[in-house]
C-alpha positions as a LaTeX table, in Angstrom:
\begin{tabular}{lrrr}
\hline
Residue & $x$ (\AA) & $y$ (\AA) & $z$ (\AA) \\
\hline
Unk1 & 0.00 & 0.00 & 0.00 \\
Unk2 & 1.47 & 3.33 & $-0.92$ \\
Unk3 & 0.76 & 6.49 & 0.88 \\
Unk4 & 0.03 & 9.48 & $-1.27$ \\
Unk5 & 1.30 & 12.40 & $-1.70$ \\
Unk6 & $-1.01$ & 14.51 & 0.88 \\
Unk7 & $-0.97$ & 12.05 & 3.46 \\
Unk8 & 2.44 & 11.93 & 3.41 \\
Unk9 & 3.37 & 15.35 & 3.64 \\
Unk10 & 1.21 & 15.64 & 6.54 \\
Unk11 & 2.87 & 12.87 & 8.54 \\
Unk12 & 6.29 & 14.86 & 8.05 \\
Unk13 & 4.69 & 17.93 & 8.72 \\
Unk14 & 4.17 & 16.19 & 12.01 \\
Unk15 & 6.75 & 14.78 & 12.88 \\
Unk16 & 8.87 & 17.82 & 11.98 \\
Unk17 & 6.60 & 19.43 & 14.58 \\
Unk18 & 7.06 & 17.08 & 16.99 \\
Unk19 & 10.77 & 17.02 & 16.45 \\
Unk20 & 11.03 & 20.78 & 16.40 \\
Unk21 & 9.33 & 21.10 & 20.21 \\
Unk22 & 12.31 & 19.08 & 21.57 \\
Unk23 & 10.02 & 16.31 & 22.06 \\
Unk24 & 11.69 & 12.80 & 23.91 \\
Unk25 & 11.05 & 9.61 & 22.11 \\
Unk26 & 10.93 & 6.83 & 24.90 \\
Unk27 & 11.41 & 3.28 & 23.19 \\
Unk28 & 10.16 & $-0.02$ & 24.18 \\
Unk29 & 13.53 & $-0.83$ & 26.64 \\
Unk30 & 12.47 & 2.94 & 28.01 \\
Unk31 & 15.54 & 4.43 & 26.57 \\
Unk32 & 14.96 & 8.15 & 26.19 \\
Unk33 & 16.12 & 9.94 & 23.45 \\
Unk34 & 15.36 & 13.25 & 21.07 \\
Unk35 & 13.22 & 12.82 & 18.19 \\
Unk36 & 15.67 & 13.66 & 16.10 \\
Unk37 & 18.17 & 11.24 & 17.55 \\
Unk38 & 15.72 & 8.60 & 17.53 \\
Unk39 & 14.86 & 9.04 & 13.82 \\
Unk40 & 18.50 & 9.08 & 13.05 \\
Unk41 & 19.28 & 5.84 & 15.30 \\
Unk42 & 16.01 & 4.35 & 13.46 \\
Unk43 & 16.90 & 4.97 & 9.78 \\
Unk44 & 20.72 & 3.14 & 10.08 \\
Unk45 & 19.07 & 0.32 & 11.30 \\
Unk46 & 16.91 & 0.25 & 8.31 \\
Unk47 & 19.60 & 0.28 & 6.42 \\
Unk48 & 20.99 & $-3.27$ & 8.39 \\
Unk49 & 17.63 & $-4.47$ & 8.01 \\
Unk50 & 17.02 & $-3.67$ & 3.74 \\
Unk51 & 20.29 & $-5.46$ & 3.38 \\
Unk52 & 19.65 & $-8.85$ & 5.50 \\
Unk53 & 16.20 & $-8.57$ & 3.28 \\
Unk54 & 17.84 & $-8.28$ & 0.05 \\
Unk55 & 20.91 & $-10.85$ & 0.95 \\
Unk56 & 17.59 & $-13.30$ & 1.72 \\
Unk57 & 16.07 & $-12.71$ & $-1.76$ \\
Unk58 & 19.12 & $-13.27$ & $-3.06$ \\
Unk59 & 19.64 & $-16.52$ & $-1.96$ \\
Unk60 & 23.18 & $-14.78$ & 0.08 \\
Unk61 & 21.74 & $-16.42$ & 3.25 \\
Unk62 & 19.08 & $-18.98$ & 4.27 \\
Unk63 & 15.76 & $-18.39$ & 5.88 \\
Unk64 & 17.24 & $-19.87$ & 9.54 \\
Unk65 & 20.23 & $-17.05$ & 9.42 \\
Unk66 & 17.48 & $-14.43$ & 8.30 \\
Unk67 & 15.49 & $-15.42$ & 11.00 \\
Unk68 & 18.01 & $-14.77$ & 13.26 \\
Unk69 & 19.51 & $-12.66$ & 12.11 \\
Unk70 & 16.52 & $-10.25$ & 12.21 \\
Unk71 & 15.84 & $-10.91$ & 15.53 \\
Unk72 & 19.30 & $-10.06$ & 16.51 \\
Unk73 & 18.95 & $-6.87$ & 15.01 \\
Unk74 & 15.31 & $-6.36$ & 16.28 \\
Unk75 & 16.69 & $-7.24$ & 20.32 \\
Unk76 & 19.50 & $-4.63$ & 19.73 \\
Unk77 & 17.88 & $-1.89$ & 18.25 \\
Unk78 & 14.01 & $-1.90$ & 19.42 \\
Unk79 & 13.36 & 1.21 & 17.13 \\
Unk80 & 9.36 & $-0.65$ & 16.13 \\
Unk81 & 7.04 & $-3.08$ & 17.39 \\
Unk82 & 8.48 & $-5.78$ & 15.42 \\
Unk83 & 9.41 & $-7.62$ & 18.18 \\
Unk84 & 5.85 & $-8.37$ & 19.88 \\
Unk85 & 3.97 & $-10.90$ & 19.30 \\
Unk86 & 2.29 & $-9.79$ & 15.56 \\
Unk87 & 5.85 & $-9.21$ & 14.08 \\
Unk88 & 9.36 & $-10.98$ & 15.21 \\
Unk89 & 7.44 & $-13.77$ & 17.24 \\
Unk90 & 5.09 & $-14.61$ & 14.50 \\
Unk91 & 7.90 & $-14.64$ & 12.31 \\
Unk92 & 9.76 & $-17.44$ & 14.42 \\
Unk93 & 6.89 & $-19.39$ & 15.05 \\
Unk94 & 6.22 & $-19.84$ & 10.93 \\
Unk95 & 9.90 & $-20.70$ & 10.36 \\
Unk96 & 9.85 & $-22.87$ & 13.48 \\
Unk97 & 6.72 & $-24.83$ & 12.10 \\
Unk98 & 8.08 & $-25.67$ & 8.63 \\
Unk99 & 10.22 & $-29.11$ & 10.50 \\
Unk100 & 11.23 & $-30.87$ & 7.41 \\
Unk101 & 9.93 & $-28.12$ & 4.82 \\
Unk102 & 11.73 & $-25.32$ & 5.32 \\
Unk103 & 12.71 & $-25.17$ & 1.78 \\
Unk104 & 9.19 & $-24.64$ & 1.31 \\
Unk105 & 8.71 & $-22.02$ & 3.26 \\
Unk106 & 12.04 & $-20.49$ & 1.88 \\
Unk107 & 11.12 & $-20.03$ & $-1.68$ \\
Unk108 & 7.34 & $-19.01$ & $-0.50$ \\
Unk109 & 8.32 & $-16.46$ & 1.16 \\
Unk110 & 10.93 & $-15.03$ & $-1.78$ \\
Unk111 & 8.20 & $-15.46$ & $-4.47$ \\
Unk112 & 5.59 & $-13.90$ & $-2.54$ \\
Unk113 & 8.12 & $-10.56$ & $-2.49$ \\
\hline
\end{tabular}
């Protein structure tokens, strides 16, 4: 889903407000930080995370070392709610199901990008 153009300058217009007040970002290990510093912490990590993603769907690594991988990444930089129960867990718990098929689940999961 793509957000358009309007809504999308109104979500920076507010977060540039936010950001602008001095406003504290608290994050889910209650580390306190500026919105600014946050954002900045928040967008390297993307980076990390786009590149374990893309060394996936390139075949570079296998769905276990993505899996953890991710995670890793996830427990040392809790930036989103990834980690709770409808994103890193859930994640886990359908790569942990596949037993014997994980090959199955592997090249599911690349197709369906």
């Amino acid at each position: 889903m793509k957000i358009n153009t309007n809504k999308k300058q109104k979500v920076i217009e507010y977060w540039n407000n936010f950001d602008s007040n001095g406003r504290k970002v608290i994050d889910l290990k209650r580390n306190e930080s500026l919105a600014k510093d946050f954002d900045d912490k928040r967008i390297q990590v993307i980076k990390i995370i786009k590149s374990l993603i893309n060394d996936f769907l390139t075949k570079k690594i296998d769905l276990q070392t993505f899996k953890s991988s991710l995670d890793s990444e996830n427990k040392k930089n809790n930036h989103w709610g990834f980690s709770a129960i409808k994103g890193q867990m859930f994640f886990n718990q359908l790569v942990n199901s596949q037993n014997g098929s994980i090959k199955n689940i592997h090249e599911l999961l690349i197709s369906s990008w």
